[in-house]
C-alpha positions as CSV (number, residue, x, y, z in Angstrom):
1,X,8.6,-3.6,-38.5
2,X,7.3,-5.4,-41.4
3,X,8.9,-8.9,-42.1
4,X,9.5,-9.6,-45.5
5,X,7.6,-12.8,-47.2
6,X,7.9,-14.3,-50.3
7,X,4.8,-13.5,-52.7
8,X,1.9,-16.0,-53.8
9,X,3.2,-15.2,-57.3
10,X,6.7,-17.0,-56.5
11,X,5.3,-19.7,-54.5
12,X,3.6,-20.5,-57.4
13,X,6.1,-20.5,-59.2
14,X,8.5,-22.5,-57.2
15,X,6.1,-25.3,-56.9
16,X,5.5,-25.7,-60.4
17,X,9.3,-25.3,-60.9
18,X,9.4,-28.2,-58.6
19,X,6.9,-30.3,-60.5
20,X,8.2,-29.9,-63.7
21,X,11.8,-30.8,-62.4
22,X,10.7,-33.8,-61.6
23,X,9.0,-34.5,-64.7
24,X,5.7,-33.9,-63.3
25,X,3.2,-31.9,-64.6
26,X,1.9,-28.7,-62.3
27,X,-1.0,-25.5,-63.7
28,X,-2.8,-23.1,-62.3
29,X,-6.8,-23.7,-62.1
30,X,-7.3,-20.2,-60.9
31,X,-5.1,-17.3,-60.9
32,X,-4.9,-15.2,-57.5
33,X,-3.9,-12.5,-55.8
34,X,-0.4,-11.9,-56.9
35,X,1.2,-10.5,-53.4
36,X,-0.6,-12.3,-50.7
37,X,-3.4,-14.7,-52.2
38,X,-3.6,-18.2,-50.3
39,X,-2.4,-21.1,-51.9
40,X,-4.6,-24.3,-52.4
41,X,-3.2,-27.2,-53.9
42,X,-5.3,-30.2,-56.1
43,X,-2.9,-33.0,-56.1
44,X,-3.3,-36.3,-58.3
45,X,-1.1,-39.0,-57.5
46,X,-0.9,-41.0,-61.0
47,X,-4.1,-39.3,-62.6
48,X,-6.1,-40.8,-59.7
49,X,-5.5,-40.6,-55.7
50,X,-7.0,-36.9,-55.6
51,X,-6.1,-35.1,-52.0
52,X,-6.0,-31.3,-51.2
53,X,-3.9,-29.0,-49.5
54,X,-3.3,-25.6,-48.0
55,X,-0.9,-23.8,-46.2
56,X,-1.3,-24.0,-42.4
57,X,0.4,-21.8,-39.7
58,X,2.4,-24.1,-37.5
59,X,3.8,-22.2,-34.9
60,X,4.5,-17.9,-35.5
61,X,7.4,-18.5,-37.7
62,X,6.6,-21.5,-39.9
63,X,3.8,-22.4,-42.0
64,X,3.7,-25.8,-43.8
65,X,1.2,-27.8,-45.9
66,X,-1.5,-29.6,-44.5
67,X,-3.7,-32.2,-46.5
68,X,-7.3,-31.2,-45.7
69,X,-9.7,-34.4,-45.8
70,X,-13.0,-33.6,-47.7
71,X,-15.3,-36.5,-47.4
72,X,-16.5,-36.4,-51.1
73,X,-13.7,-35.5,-52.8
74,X,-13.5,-37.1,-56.0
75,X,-17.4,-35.9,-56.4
76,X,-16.5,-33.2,-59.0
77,X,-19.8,-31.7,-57.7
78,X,-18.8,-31.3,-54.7
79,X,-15.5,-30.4,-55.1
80,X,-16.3,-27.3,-57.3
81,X,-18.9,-26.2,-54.6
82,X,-16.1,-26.8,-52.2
83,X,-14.2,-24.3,-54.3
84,X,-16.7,-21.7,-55.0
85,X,-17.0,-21.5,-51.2
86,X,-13.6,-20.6,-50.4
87,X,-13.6,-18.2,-53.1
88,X,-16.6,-16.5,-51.9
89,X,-14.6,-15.9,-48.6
90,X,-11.5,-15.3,-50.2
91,X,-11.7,-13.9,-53.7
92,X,-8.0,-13.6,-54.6
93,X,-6.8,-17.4,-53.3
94,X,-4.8,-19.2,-56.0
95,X,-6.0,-23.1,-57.3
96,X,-2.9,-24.5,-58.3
97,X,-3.1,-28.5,-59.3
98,X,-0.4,-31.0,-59.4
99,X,-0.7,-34.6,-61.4
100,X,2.8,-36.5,-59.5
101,X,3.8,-40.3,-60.0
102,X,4.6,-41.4,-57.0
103,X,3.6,-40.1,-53.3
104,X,7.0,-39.6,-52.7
105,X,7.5,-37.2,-55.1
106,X,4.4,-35.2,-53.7
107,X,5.8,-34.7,-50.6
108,X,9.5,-34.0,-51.6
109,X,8.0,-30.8,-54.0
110,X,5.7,-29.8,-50.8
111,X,8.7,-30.0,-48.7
112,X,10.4,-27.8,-51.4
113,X,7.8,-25.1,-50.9
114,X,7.7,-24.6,-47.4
């Protein structure tokens, strides 16, 4: 039996919902697969503190967001090499980047959105 799961397309959606609701500003960098593309989030807290995120599987029933630490991030370089490698293995994946005022609010829309 095939479980049901909530597209890419309304995750999206939800989390920019969620942005926007609290008066933050969310937009999609790169468009994905609209059914079943991964999810990366670029997350600016105040314009500045840059960190990145993706889904990860926690046990078989629940996935939630995990920051993933990249060394150089805020080496626009790197990061967009860092990019163009995961969409090499994984051509449909969303980009979807968030600029939120307050760490707080970060993880109450990621919280949202699992």
């Amino acid at each position: 039996m095939i479980e049901a799961r909530l597209t890419s397309e309304f995750q999206v959606s939800a989390l920019i919902r969620a942005a926007n609701e609290f008066g933050d500003s969310a937009m999609v960098i790169r468009k994905g697969d609209l059914t079943a593309g991964e999810i990366f989030i670029n997350a600016f807290i105040k314009g500045e503190s840059q960190r990145f995120y993706a889904k990860s599987p926690r046990s078989k029933d629940h996935i939630q967001w995990e920051e993933r630490v990249l060394k150089d991030i805020d080496n626009k370089g790197f990061f967009s090499d860092y990019i163009a490698k995961l969409v090499k293995r994984d051509p449909d994946l969303w980009l979807i980047e968030l600029n939120i005022s307050d760490e707080q609010r970060l993880i109450r829309i990621l919280a949202l959105n699992d």
